[in-house]
C-alpha positions as CSV (number, residue, x, y, z in Angstrom):
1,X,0.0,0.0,0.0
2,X,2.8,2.5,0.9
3,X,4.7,1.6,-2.3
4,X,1.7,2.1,-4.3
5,X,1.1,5.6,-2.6
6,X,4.5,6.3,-3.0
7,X,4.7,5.2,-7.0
8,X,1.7,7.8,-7.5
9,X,2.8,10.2,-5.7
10,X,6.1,10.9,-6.3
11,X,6.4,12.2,-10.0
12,X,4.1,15.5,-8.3
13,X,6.6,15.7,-5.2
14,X,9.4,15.5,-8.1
15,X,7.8,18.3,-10.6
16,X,6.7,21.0,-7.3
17,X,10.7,20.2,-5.6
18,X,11.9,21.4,-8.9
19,X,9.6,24.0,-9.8
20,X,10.4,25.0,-6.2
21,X,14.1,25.4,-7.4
22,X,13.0,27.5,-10.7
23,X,11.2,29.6,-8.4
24,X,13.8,30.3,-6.5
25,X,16.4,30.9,-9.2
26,X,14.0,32.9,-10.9
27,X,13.2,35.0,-8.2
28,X,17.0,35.4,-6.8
29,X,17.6,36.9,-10.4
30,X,14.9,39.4,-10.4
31,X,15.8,40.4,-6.5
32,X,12.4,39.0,-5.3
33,X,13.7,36.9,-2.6
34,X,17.2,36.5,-1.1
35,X,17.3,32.9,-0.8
36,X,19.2,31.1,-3.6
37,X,17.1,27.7,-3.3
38,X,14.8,26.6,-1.1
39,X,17.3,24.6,0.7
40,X,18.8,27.6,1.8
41,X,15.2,29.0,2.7
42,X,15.2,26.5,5.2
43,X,18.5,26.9,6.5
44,X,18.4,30.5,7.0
45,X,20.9,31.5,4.4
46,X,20.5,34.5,2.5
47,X,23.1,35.6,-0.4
48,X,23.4,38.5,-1.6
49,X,24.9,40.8,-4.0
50,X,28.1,43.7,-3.0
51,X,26.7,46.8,-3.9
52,X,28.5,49.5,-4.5
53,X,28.4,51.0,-1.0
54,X,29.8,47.7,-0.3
55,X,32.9,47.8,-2.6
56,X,33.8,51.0,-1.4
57,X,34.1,49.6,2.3
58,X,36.3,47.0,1.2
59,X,38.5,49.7,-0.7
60,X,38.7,51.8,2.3
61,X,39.7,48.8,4.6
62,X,42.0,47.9,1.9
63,X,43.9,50.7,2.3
64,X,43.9,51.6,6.2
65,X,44.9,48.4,6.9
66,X,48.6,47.3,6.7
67,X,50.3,46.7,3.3
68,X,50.5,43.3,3.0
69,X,51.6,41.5,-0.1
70,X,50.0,38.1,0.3
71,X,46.8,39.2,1.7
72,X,46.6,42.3,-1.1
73,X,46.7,39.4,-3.7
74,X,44.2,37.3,-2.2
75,X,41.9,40.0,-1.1
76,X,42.7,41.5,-5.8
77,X,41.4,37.8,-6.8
78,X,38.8,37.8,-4.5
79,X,37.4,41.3,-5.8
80,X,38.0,40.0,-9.3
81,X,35.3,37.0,-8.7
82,X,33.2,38.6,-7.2
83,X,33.2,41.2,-10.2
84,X,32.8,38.2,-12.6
85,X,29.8,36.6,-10.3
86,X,27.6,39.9,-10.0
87,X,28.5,40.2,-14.3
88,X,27.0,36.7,-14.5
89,X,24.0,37.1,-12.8
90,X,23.6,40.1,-14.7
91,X,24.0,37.9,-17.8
92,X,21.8,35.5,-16.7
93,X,18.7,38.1,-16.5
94,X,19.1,37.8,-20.0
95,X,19.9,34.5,-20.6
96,X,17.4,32.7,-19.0
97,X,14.0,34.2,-20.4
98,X,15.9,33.9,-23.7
99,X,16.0,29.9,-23.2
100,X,12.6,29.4,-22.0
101,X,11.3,31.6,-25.1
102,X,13.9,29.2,-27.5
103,X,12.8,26.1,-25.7
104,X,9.0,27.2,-26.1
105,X,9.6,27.8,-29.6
106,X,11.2,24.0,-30.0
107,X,8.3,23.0,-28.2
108,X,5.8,24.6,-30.3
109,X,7.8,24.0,-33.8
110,X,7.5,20.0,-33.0
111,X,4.1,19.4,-32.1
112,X,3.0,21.6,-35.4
113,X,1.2,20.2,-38.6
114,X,4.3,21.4,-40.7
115,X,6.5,19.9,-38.9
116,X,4.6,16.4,-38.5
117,X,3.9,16.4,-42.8
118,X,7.7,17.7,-43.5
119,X,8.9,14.6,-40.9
120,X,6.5,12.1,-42.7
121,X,7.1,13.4,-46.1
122,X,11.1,11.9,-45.4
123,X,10.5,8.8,-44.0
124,X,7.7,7.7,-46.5
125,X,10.7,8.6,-49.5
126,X,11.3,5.3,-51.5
127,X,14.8,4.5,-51.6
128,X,16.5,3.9,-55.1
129,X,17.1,0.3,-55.9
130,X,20.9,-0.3,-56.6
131,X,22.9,-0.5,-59.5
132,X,22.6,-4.0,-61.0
133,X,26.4,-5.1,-61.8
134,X,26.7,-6.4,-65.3
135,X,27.9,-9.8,-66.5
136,X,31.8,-9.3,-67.4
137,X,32.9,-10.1,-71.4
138,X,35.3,-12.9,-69.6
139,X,32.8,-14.5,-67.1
140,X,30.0,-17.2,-67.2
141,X,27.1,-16.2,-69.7
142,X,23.4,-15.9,-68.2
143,X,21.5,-18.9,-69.1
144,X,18.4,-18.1,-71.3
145,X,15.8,-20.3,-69.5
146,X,14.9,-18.4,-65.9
147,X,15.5,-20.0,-62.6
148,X,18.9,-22.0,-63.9
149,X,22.4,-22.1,-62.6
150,X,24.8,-20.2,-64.7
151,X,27.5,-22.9,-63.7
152,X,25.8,-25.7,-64.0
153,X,23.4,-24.9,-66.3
154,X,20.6,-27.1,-64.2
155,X,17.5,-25.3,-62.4
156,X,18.7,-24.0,-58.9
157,X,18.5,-26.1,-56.0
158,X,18.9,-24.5,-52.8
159,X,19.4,-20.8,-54.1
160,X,22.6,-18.8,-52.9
161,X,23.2,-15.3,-53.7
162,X,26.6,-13.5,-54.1
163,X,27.6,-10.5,-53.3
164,X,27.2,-9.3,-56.8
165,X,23.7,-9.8,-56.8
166,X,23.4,-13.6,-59.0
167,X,22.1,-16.6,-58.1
168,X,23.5,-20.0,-58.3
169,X,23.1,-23.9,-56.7
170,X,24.5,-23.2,-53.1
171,X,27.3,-26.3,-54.0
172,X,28.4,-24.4,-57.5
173,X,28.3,-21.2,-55.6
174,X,30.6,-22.4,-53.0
175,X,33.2,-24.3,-54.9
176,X,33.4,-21.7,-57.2
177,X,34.0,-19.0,-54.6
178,X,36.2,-21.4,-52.8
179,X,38.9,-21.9,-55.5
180,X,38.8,-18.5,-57.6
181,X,37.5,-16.5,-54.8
182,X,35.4,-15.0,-57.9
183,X,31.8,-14.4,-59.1
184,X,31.7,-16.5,-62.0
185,X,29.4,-14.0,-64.1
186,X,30.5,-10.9,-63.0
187,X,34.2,-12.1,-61.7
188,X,34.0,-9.8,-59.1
189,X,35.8,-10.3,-55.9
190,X,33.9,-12.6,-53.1
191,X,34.3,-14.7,-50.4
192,X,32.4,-17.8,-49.4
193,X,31.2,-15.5,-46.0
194,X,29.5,-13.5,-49.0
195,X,27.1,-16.1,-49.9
196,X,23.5,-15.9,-48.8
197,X,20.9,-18.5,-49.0
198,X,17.7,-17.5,-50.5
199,X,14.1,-18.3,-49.0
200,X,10.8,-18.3,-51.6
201,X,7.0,-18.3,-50.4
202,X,7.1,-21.7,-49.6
203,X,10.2,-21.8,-47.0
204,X,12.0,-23.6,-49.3
C-alpha cells in the first residue's frame, strides 16, 4: 500500500521540488527573494549581491589596513570573482527568459502540422534500388531459360546469392567462390562468408 502511494505520488513531489528550485532561481535573479534555493530557505541563508556601497568599504579597509603583499593578492582575486559573479547574474537576466522563449519555440515547432507532414514526407521517401552489376565479357554467360544455374546450367537447387547480386546452386556457388574466390558471371571479388541463402514463399 505505501509503495503504491508512493509510485503515485512521487512524479508530483518531483515536478513541485523542482519547480520549487525555478522559483527560487528565478526570483534570486529578479531580486524578489534572497534565498538562492529553497534549501537555503530553510537553512536561514541568505546571499546576496556587494553593492557599490559595499565595494567601497572593502577599498577603504584595503587601504587603512597594513600593506601586506599576500593578503593584497588574495583580497585582488577575490574582488576579481566577485566582479565576474555579479556580471553573471547580470547575464543570466538575459539568458534565461531567452532559453525558456527558445525552448517554447522548439516545443511549439515539433508538435505543429508542418512539422509532423515535413517529418512524414522523409520517412515515406522510397529509396533507389541499386545498381545492377553487369555480367563481365570474360565471365559465365546468363543462361536463357529463368530460374537456372549459370555454372551448371541445371535449375537452382537450394538458391545462394553472391555479393554481386546472381544466383546460383549453393554447391556451385561455394566451390566456385572457394577456389577463384570469384563471381563466376560478373568475376567480381567474393568470399564464401559472402554467400546468402535465398528463401521463396514456400520456406524452401
Amino acid at each position: 500500500m505505501v509503495v503504491k502511494i508512493f509510485k503515485k505520488g512521487y512524479p508530483y513531489v518531483n515536478a513541485l521540488y523542482h519547480l520549487s528550485i525555478l522559483l527560487h532561481y528565478i526570483g534570486y535573479l529578479y531580486n524578489k527573494t534572497s534565498y538562492y534555493s529553497p534549501w537555503f530557505r530553510l537553512i536561514g541563508i541568505e546571499v546576496k549581491r556587494m553593492s557599490a556601497a559595499d565595494y567601497r568599504e572593502i577599498q577603504q579597509r584595503a587601504k587603512n589596513a597594513p600593506k601586506r603583499t599576500s593578503n593584497s593578492l588574495i583580497e585582488s582575486v577575490r574582488n576579481k570573482i566577485l566582479r565576474l559573479l555579479s556580471g553573471s547574474l547580470d547575464f543570466l537576466k538575459i539568458l534565461l527568459p531567452m532559453s525558456i522563449f527558445f525552448f517554447k519555440f522548439l516545443e511549439w515547432w515539433y508538435q505543429s502540422d508542418y512539422y509532423r507532414k515535413s517529418s512524414t514526407a522523409g520517412d515515406t521517401a522510397e529509396v533507389p534500388p541499386p545498381t545492377r552489376i553487369k555480367p563481365h565479357p570474360e565471365g559465365l554467360p546468363m543462361p536463357r531459360i529463368p530460374n537456372t544455374c549459370p555454372i551448371c546450367s541445371k535449375t537452382i537447387t537450394n538458391p545462394t546469392a553472391l555479393s554481386s547480386g546472381y544466383v546460383y546452386c549453393y554447391p556451385c556457388a561455394y566451390k566456385q567462390v572457394e577456389e577463384h574466390g570469384r563471381c563466376p558471371v560478373t568475376l567480381m571479388r567474393c568470399r564464401t562468408d559472402d554467400l546468402r541463402k535465398l528463401y521463396n514463399d514456400t520456406g524452401m
